[in-house]
C-alpha positions in Angstrom: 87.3 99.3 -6.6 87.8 97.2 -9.3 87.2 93.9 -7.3 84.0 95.6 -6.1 82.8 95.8 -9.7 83.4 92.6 -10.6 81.5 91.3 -7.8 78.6 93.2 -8.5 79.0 92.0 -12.5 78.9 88.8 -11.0 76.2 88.6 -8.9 74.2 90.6 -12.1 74.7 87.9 -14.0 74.2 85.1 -12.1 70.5 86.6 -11.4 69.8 87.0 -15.4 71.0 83.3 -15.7 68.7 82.1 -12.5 65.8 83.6 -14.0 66.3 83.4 -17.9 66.5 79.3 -16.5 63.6 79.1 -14.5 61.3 80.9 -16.9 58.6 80.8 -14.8 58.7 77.5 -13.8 58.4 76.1 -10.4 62.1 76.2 -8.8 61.2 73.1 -7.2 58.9 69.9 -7.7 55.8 68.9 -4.7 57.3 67.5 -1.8 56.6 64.1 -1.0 54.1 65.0 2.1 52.5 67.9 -0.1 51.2 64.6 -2.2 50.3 63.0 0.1 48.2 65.8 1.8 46.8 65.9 -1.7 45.9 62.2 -2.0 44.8 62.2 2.0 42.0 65.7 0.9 41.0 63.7 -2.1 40.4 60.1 -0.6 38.6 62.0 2.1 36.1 63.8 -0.3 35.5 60.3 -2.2 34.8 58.7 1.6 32.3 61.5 2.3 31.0 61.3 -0.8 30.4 57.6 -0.2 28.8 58.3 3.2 26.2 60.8 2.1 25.4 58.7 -0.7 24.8 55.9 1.6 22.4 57.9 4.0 20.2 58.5 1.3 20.1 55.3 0.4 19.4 54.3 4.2 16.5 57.1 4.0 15.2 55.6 0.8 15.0 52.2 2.9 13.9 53.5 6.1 10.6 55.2 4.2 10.0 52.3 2.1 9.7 50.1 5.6 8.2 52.5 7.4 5.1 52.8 4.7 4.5 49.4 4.3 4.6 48.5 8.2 1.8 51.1 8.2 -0.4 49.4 5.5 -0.1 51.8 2.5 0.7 49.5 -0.2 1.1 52.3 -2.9 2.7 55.0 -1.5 6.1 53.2 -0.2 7.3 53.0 -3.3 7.4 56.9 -3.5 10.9 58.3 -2.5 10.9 61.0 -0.4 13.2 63.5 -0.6 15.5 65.2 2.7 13.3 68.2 2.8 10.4 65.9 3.4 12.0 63.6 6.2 11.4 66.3 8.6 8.0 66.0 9.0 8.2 62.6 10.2 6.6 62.0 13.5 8.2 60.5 16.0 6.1 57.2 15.9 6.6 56.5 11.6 10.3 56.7 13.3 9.9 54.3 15.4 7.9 52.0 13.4 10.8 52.0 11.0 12.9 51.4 13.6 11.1 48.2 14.7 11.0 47.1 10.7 14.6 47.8 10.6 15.3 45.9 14.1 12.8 42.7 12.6 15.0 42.3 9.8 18.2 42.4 12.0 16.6 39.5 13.7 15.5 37.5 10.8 19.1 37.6 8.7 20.6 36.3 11.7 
């Protein structure tokens, strides 16, 4: 019975020394993967970041083109926000298409 006490003393104590020590700290530092899942999620949001910045900057170009292929010498320097890309017609699409494809041509 004694022995049984002392075990259970034991076993007290080493749990008030556990978490008197740990004082709410982390038991155990990130993992090597669990950084590198974190720096993987981040670089990810920077590349899409990147890539939506870039398509508006495409759009930006592709209305500029597409205005002054059509003659309007004023209004291609407007931008034109995402909202109003939508209500492009198929053939301002195509005529920045062609602008786009003529300038492919010439760099080369």
């Amino acid at each position: 019975m004694q022995n049984m006490d002392f075990k259970i003393l034991f076993i007290f104590f080493c749990v008030i020394h556990h978490s008197m020590y740990c004082q709410g700290r982390p038991v155990s530092k990130r993992t090597v993967s669990e950084v590198q899942l974190m720096h993987n999620l981040r670089h990810h949001q920077q590349v899409q970041e990147r890539r939506e910045w870039l398509q508006t900057r495409i759009q930006d170009i592709h209305n500029a083109a597409g205005r002054a292929s059509s003659g309007d010498t004023e209004g291609w320097r407007r931008r034109l926000h995402p909202d109003e890309l939508t209500e492009l017609t198929p053939e301002e699409i195509q005529q920045a298409l062609d602008f786009l494809e003529k300038l492919l041509k010439s760099k080369q």
